[in-house]
C-alpha positions in Angstrom: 107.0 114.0 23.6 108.7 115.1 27.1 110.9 118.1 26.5 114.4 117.8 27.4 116.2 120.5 29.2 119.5 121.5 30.6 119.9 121.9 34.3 120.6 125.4 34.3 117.4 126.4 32.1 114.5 128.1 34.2 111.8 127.1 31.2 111.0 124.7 29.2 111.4 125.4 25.1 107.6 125.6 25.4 108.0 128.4 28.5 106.8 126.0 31.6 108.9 127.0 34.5 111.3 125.0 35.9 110.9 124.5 40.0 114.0 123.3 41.6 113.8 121.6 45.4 113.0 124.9 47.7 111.3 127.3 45.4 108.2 127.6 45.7 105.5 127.0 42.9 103.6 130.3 42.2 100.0 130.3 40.5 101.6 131.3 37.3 103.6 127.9 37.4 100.8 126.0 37.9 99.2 127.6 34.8 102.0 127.1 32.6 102.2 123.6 33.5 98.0 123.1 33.4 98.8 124.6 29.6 101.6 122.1 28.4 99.3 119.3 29.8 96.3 120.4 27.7 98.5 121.0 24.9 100.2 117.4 24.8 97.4 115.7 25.7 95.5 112.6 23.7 92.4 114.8 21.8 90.9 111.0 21.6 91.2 111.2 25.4 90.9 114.3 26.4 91.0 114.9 30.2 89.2 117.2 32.7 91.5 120.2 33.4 90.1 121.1 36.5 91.5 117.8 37.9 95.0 118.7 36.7 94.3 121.8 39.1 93.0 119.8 41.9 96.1 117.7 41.8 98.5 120.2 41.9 97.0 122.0 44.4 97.2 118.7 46.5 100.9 118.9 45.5 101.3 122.3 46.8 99.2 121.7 49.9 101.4 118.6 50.9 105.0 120.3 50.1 104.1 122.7 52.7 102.6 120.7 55.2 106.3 118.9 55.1 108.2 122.4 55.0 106.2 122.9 58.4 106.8 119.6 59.4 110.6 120.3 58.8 110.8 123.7 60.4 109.0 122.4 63.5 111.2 119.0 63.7 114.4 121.1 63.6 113.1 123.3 66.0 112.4 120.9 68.7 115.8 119.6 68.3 117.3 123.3 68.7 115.4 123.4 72.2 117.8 120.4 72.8 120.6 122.5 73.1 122.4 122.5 76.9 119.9 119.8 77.7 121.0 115.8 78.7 119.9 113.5 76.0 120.0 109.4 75.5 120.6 108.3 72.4 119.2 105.1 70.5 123.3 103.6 69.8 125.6 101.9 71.7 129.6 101.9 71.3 131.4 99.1 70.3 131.9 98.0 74.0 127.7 98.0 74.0 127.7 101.5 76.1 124.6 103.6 75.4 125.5 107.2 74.4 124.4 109.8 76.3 125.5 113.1 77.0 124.7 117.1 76.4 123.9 118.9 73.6 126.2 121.3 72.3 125.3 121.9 68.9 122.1 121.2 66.1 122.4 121.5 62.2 120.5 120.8 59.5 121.7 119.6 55.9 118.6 119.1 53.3 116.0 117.4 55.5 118.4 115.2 57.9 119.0 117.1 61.9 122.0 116.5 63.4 122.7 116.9 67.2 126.4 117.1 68.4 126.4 115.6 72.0 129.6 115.3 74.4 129.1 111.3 75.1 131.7 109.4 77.2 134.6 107.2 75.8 134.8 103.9 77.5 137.3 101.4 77.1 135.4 98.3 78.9 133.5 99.7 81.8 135.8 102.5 82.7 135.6 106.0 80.9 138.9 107.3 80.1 137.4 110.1 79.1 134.6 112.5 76.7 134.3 113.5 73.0 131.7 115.4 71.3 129.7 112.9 68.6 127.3 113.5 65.9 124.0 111.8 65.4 120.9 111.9 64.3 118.3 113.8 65.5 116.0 110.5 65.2 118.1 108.5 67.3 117.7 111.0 70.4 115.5 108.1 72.7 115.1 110.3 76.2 115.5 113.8 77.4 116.9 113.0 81.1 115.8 115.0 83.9 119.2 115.9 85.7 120.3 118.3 87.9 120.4 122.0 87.5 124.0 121.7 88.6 126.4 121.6 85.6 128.9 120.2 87.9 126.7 117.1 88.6 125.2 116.6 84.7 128.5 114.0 83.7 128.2 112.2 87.3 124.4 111.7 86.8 124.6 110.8 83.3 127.5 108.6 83.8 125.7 106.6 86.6 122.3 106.6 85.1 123.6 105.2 81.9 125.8 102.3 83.3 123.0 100.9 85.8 120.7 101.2 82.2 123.8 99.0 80.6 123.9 97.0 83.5 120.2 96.0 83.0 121.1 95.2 79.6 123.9 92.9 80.2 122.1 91.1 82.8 119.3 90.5 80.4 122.0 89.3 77.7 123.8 87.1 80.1 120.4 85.7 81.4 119.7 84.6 77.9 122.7 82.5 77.5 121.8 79.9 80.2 121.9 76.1 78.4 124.0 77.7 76.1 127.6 76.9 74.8 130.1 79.4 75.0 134.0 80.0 75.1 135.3 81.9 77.8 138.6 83.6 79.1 139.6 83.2 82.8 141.1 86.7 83.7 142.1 84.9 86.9 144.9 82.0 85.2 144.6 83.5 81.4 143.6 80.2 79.7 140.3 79.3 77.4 137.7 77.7 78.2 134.3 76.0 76.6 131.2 75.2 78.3 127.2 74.9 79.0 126.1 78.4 80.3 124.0 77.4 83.9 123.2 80.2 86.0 123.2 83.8 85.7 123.4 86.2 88.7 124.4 89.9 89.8 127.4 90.3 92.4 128.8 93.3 93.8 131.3 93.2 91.4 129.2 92.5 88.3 127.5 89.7 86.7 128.7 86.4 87.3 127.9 83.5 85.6 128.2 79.9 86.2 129.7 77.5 83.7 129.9 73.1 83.5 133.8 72.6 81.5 133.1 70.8 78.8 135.3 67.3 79.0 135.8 68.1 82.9 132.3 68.2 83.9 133.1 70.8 86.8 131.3 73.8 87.4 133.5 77.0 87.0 132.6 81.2 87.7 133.2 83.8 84.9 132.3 87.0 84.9 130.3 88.3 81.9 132.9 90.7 80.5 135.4 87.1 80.3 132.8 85.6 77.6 134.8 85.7 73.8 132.0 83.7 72.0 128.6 82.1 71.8 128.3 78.8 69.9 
């Protein structure tokens, strides 16, 4: 029969000690809970009690390899601090955040880094914020410049020809594909088969046959609204 207790006991009624999560589990623990094993177990099936103390020393062993683990993960992400990160998420405008660290915490076992990442509205910043994240999602330390000065410029240009690469990749992937489109040029809509995909010096351009017209017509990739 399994004992039950209150929260805010330290013992069982039959005096095993109670380990919450970060106390440790001295030897006198382990013997306490060896004895309430032996004590409730099956006489027709009795067990070997030097396994229950192999076990538990496994426990033990394994709780602190993850403390290490822990202490070790958090301070790799301390080091982090002043340095230029990239970070494994993209902004609604599919911008990859990047930025400096200013700040690392940890709560229980999740890291978080705080990291001044640009604001974009489309492809133009309008200006900087400081973000949380996840220590998991840091994806590249980026060699900048020792320069404070120069840290935003290089990040900020590094980043957008990274997005750039992306975009072109996306685009490329929508050739013999339908789409919907919005001419910045006259405002109207249009729908059409995606046919080639290139880079200009003023973005990607791509090149679309108007459905019911039959004529070929240039977009830019920021003018796409949908992909049938």
């Amino acid at each position: 029969m399994i004992d039950t207790v209150a929260a805010s006991q330290t013992a069982t009624e039959r005096g095993t000690k109670i380990v919450k999560k970060g106390q440790e589990m001295d030897k006198n623990a382990f013997l306490r809970i060896l004895t309430a094993e032996l004590t409730n177990q099956d006489p027709m099936n009795a067990k070997d009690s030097t396994a229950y103390v192999s076990q538990l020393a496994q426990f033990s062993s394994l709780e602190q390899m993850a403390n290490l683990n822990s202490t070790m993960t958090f301070t790799s992400a301390s080091n982090l601090v002043g340095k230029t990160v990239a970070l494994d998420v993209y902004d609604d405008y599919g911008k990859q955040y990047g930025g400096i660290v200013n700040n690392v915490s940890k709560v229980g076992d999740t890291i978080t880094v705080t990291v001044n990442v640009a604001k974009y509205k489309g492809d133009e910043i309008v200006g900087y914020e400081d973000k949380d994240f996840d220590f998991k999602e840091v994806s590249d330390i980026l060699d900048v410049p020792d320069d404070k000065s120069q840290i935003l410029t290089y990040l900020s240009q590094n980043i957008s020809y990274l997005n750039q690469n992306i975009n072109f990749m996306t685009a490329s992937s929508l050739i013999n594909k339908s789409v919907d489109l919005k001419s910045s040029s006259d405002n109207e809509e249009y729908s059409g088969t995606v046919k080639e995909v290139y880079k200009a010096s003023d973005g990607i351009k791509m090149k679309v046959i108007i459905d019911e017209e039959g004529t070929e017509k240039e977009f830019s990739y920021g003018e796409l609204i949908k992909v049938k």
